[in-house]
C-alpha positions as CSV (number, residue, x, y, z in Angstrom):
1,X,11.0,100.7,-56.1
2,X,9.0,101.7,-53.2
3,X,6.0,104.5,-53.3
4,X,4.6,105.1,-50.2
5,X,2.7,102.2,-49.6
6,X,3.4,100.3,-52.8
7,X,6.3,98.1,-53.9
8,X,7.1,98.0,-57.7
9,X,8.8,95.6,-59.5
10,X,9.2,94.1,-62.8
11,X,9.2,90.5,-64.2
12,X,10.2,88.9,-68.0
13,X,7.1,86.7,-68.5
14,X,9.3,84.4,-69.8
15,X,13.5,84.0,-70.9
16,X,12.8,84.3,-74.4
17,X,10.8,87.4,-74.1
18,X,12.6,90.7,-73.6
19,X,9.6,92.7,-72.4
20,X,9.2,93.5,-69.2
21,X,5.8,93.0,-67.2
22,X,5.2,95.4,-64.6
23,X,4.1,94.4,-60.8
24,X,2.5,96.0,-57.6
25,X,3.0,94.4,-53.8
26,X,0.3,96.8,-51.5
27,X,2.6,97.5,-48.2
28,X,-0.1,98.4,-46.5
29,X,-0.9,95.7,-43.3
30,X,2.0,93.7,-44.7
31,X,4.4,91.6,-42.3
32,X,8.1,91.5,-43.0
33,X,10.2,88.4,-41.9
34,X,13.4,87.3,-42.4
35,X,12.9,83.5,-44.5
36,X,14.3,80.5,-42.6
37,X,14.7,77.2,-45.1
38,X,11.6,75.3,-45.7
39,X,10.9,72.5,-48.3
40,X,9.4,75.4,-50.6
41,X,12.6,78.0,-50.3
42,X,15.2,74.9,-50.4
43,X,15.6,76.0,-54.4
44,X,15.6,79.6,-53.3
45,X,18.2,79.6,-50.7
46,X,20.9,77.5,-53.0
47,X,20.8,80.7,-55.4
48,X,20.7,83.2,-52.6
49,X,21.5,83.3,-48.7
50,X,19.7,85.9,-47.9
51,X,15.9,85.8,-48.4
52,X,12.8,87.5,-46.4
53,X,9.3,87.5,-46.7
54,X,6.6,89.9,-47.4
55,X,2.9,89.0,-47.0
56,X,0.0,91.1,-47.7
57,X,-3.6,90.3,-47.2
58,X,-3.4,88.8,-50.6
59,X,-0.2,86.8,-51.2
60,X,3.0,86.2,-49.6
61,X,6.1,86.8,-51.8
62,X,10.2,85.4,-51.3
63,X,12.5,87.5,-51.9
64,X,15.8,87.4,-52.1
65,X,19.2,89.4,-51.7
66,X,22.6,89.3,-53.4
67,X,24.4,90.1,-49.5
68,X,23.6,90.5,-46.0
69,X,23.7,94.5,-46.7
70,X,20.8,94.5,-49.3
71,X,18.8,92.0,-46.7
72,X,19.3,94.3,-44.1
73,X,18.5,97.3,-46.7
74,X,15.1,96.5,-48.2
75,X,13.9,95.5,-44.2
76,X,14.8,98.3,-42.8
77,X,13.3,100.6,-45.6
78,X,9.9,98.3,-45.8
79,X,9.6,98.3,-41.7
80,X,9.5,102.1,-41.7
């Protein structure tokens, strides 16, 4: 969900726990790139082909999309 500057998102700690633990990416100064393979994404791509990545001052995040149309969704929305 995104809030201005602010992505949300949520995250199970762990499988066995059904609660869900709220997150926060800060958009502001962040760079946007589409994720080529690397040795850390190898795992990553095999469950999805399309992945980008968002990095802050603080942390860079992989993210990744069921189909070309999300991919080219959440860019677009986060570039603007």
């Amino acid at each position: 969900v995104l809030l201005g500057e602010q992505l949300f998102y949520y995250k199970k700690q762990t499988s066995s726990q059904q609660e869900k633990f709220f997150n926060l990416i800060s958009l502001q100064n962040a760079r946007i790139s589409v994720q080529k393979s690397s040795p850390e994404t190898i795992k990553l791509n095999k469950m999805y082909k399309y992945c980008f990545e968002l990095e802050n001052e603080t942390r860079t995040w992989i993210i990744a999309c069921q189909s070309e149309q999300d991919l080219i969704q959440w860019y677009s929305t986060i570039q603007t």
